[in-house]
C-alpha positions in Angstrom: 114.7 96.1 85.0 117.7 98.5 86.0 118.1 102.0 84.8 121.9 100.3 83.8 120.6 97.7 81.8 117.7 100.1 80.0 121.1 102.3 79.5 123.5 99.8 77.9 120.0 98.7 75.3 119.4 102.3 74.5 123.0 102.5 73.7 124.0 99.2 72.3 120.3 97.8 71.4 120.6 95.1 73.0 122.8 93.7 76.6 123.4 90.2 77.3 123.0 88.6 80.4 124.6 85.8 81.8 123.3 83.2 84.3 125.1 80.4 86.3 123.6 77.8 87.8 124.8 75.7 90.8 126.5 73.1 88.9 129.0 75.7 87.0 126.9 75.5 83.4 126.1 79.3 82.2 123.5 80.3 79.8 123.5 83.7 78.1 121.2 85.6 76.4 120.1 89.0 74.9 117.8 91.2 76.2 116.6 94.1 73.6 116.4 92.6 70.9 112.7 92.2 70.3 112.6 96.3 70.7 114.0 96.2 66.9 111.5 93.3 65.9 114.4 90.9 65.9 114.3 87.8 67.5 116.6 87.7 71.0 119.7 85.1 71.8 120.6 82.4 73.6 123.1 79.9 74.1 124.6 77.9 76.2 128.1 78.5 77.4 131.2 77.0 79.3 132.9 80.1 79.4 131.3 83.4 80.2 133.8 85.7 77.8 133.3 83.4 74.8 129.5 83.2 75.5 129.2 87.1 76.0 131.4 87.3 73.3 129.5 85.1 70.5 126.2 86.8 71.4 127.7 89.9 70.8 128.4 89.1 67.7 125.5 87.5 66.6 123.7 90.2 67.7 125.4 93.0 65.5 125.2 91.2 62.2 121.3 90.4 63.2 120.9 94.1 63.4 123.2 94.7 60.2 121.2 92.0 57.8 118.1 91.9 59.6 117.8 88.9 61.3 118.8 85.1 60.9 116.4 81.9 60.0 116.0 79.3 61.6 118.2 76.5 61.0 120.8 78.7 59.5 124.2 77.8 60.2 126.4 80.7 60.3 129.7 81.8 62.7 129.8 83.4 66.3 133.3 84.8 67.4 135.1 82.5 65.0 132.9 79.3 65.7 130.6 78.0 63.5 126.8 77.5 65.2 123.4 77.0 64.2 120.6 78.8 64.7 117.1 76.9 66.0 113.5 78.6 67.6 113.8 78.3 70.7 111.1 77.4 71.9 110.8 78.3 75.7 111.7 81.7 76.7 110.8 81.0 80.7 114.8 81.3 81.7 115.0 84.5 79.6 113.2 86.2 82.7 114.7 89.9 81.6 113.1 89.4 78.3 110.2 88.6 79.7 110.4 91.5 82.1 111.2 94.4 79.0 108.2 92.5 77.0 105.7 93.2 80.6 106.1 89.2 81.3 104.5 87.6 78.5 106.4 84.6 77.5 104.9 84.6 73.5 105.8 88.3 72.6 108.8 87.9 71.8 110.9 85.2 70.1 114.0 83.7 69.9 116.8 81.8 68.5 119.0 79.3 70.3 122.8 78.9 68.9 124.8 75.7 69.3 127.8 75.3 68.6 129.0 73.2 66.1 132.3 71.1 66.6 
């Protein structure tokens, strides 16, 4: 993992990353997260600002309340999502990087949009 990244976590708490494959779909997802015992991000995005952008935002009120449960339905950036376990973390290869590669340390929750 980069020096940059480990900077932008240590500052922030968490960075998200954002990965697009061949056929133009993005996914985005936090990495940093499970240093604070929270579960990390993910969602699936058409647009790289708004994805980066709901993250974000999910992110800080995790931090602020504590986390979120699963199935909770709450908004992201003005967009109402819900929140399910993910349950496969193998795309999330920076989170399983920062957690030394294990793929069950840490969890997460997947956000879809709603509407």
């Amino acid at each position: 993992m980069g020096d940059k990244l480990l900077t932008i976590i240590d500052r922030a708490g968490w960075a998200v990353i954002v990965v697009a494959h061949d056929d133009g779909s993005r996914f985005a997802y936090t990495v940093g997260l499970t240093l604070k015992r929270l579960p990390e991000l993910c969602l699936s995005c058409p647009a790289t600002e708004q994805g980066v952008s709901m993250l974000n935002d999910l992110a800080e009120r995790q931090i602020r309340v504590g986390g979120f449960d699963p199935g909770q339905v709450t908004e992201a950036a003005g967009r109402p999502v819900r929140l399910d376990r993910c349950a496969d973390l193998e795309p999330m290869i920076l989170v399983r990087e920062l957690c030394d590669g294990s793929t069950t340390a840490p969890t997460a929750l997947a956000a879809t949009v709603l509407n």
